[in-house]
C-alpha atoms as an extended CHARMM CRD file, in Angstrom:
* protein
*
       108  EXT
         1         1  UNK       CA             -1.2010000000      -12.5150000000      -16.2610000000  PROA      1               0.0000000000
         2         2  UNK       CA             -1.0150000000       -9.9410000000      -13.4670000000  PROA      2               0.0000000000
         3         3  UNK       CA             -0.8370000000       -6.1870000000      -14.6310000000  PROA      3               0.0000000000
         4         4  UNK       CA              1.9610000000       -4.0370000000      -14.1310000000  PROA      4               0.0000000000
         5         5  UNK       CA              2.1810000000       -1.7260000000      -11.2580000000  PROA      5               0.0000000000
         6         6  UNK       CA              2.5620000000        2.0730000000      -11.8440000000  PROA      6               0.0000000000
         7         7  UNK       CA              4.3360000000        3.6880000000       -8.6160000000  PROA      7               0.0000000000
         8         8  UNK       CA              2.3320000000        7.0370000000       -8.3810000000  PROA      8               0.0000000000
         9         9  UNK       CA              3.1600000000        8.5910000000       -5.0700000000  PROA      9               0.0000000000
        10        10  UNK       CA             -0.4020000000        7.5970000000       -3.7610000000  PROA      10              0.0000000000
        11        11  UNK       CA              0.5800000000        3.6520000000       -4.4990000000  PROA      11              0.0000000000
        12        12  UNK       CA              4.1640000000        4.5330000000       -2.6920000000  PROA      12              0.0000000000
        13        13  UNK       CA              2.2650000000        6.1190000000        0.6620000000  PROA      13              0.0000000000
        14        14  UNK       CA              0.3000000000        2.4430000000        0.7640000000  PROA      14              0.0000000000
        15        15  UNK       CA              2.7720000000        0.6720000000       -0.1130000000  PROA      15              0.0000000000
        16        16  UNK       CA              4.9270000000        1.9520000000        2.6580000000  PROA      16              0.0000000000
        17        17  UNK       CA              2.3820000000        1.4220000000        5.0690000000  PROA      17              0.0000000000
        18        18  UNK       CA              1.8170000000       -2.5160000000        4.3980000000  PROA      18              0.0000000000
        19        19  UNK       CA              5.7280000000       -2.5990000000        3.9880000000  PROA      19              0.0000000000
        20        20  UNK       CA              6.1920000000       -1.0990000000        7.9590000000  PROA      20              0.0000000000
        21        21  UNK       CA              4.0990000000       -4.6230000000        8.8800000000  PROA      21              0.0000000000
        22        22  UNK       CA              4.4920000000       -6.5800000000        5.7340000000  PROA      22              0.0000000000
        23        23  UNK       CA              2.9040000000       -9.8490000000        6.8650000000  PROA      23              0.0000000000
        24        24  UNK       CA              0.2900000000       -8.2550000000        8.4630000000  PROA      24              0.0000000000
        25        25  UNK       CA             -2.9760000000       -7.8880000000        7.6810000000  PROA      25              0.0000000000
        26        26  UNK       CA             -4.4620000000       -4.8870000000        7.3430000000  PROA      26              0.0000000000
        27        27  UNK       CA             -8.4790000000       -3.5320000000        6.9010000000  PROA      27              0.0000000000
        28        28  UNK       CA             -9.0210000000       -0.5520000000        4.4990000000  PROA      28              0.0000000000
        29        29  UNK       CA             -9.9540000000        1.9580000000        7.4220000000  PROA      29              0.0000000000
        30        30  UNK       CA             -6.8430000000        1.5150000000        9.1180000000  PROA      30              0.0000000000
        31        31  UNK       CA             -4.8900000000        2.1240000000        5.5690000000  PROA      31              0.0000000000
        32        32  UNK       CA             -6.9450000000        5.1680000000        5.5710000000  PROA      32              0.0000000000
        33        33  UNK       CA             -5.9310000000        6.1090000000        9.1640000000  PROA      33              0.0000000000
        34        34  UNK       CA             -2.2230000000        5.7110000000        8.2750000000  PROA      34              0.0000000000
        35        35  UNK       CA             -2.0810000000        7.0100000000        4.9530000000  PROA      35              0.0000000000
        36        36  UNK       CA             -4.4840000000       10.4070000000        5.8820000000  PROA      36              0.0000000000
        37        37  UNK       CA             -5.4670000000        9.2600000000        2.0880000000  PROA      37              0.0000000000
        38        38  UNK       CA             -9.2690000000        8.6520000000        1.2630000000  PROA      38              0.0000000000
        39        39  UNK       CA            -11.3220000000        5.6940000000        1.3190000000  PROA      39              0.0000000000
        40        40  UNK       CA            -12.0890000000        6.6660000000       -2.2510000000  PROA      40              0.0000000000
        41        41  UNK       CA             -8.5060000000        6.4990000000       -3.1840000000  PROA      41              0.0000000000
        42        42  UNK       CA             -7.1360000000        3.4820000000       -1.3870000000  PROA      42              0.0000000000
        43        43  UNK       CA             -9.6670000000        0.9440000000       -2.2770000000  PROA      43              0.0000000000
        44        44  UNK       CA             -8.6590000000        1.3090000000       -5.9730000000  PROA      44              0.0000000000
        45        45  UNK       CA             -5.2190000000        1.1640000000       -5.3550000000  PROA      45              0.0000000000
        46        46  UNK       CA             -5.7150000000       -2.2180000000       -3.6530000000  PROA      46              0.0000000000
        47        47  UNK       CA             -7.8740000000       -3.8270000000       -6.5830000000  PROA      47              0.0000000000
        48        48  UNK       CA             -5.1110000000       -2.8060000000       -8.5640000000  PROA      48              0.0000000000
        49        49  UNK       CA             -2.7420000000       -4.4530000000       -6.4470000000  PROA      49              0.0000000000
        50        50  UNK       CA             -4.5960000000       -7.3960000000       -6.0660000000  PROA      50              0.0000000000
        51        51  UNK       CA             -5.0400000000       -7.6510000000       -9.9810000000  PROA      51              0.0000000000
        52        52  UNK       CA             -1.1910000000       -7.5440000000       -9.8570000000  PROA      52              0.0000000000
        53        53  UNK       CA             -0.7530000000      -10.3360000000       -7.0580000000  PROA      53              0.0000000000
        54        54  UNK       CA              0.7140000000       -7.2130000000       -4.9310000000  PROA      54              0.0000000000
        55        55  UNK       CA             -1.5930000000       -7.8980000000       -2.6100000000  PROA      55              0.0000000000
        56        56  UNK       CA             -4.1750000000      -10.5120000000       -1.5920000000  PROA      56              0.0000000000
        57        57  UNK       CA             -7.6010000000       -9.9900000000        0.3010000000  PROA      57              0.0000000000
        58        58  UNK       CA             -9.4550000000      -12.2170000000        3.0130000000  PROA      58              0.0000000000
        59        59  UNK       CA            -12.9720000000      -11.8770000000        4.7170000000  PROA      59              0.0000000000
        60        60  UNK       CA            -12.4650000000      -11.4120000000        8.4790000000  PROA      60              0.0000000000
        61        61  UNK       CA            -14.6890000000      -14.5720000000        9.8360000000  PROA      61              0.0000000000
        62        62  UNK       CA            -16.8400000000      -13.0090000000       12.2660000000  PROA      62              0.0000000000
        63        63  UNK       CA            -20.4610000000      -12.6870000000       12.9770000000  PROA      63              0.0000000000
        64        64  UNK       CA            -21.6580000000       -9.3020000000       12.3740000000  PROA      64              0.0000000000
        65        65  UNK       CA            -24.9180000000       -9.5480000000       14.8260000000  PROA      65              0.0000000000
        66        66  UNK       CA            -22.4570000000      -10.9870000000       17.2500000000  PROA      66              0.0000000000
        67        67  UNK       CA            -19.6380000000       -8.4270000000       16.3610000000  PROA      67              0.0000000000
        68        68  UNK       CA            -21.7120000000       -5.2280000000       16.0560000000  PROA      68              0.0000000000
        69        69  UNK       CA            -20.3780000000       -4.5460000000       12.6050000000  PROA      69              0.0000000000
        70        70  UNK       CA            -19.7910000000       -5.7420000000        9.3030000000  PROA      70              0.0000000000
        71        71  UNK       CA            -17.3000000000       -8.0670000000        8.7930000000  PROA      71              0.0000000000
        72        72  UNK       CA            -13.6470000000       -6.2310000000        7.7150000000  PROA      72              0.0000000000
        73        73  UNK       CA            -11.7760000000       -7.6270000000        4.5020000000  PROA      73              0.0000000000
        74        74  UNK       CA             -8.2990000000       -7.9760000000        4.5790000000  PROA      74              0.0000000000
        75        75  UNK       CA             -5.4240000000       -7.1530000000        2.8610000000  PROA      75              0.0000000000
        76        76  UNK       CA             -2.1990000000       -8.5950000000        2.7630000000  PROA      76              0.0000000000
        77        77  UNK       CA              1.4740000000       -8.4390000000        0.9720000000  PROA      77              0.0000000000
        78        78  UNK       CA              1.8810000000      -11.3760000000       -0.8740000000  PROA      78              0.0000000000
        79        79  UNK       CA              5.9680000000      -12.7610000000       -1.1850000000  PROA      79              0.0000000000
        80        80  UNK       CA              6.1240000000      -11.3040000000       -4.3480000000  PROA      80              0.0000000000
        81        81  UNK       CA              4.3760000000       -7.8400000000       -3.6350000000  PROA      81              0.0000000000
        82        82  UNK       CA              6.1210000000       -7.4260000000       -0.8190000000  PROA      82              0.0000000000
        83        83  UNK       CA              9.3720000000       -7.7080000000       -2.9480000000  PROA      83              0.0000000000
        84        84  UNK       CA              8.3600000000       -5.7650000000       -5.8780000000  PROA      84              0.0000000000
        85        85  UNK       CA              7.5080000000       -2.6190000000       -3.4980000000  PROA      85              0.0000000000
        86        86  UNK       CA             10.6710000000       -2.9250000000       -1.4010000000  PROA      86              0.0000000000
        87        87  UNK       CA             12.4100000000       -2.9070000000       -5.0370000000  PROA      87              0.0000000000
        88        88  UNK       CA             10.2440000000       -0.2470000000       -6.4670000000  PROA      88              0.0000000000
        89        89  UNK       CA             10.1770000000        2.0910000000       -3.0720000000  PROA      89              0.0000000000
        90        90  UNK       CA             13.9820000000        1.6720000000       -3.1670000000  PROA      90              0.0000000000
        91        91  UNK       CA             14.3050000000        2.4540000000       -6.7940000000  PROA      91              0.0000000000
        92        92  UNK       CA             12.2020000000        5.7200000000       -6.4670000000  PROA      92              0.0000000000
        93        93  UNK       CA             14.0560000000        7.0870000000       -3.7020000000  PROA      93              0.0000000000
        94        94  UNK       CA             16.9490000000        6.8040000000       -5.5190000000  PROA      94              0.0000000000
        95        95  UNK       CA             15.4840000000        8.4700000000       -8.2940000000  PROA      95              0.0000000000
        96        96  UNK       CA             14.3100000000       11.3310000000       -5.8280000000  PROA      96              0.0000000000
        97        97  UNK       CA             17.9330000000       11.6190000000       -4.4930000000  PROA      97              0.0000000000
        98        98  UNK       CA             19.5950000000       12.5270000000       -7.3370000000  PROA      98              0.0000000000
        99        99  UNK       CA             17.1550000000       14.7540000000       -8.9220000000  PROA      99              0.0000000000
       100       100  UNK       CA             19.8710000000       17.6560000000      -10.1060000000  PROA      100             0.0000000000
       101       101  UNK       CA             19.5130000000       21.2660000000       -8.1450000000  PROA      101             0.0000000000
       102       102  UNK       CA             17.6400000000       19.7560000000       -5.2550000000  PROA      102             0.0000000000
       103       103  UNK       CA             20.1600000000       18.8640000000       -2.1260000000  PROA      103             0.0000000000
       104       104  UNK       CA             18.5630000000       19.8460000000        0.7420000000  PROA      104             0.0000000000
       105       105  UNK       CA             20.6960000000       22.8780000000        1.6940000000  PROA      105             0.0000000000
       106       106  UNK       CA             19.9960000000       26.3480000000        1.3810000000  PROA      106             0.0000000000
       107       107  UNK       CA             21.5120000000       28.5170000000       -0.8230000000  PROA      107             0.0000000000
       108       108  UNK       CA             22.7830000000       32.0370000000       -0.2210000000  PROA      108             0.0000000000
């Protein structure tokens, strides 16, 4: 059974990233590039979402000698994920928006 995922604002910031491209495959140093979060952090957050079929995870095919680096791995929305964050993003926002005393304009 997958686990549940807890939207922490760290999981939101990725999440929002794969979401801009959401069929798109993306390596963990580009998340890390366009979240300004830390390898250290993201590659936790996707095992997570992998564990809860968020998010699925392919070996690029190359040859390294050939390629001059190590191969990259993957990550992808799945259907579902991609759902579930769109719903959960969407959900959160709406929590932030009506958050009582905060509206944005300055008081006198």
């Amino acid at each position: 059974m997958p686990e549940k995922v807890r939207i922490t604002p760290i999981v939101a910031s990725l999440l929002a990233v794969m979401l801009t491209e959401p069929s798109a495959e993306h390596y963990g140093l580009d998340l890390v590039r366009r979240t300004g979060l830390s390898a250290g952090t993201i590659y936790p957050v996707l095992m997570r979402l992998r564990k809860a079929e968020w998010v699925e995870a392919t070996w690029e095919q190359i040859d390294p000698h050939e390629a001059g680096r190590p191969a990259r791995r993957y990550y992808r929305l799945t259907a579902h994920g991609a759902t579930a964050a769109r719903t959960e993003l969407e959900a959160m926002f709406r929590k932030l928006s009506i958050v009582p005393g905060i509206t944005g304009e300055a008081t006198a």
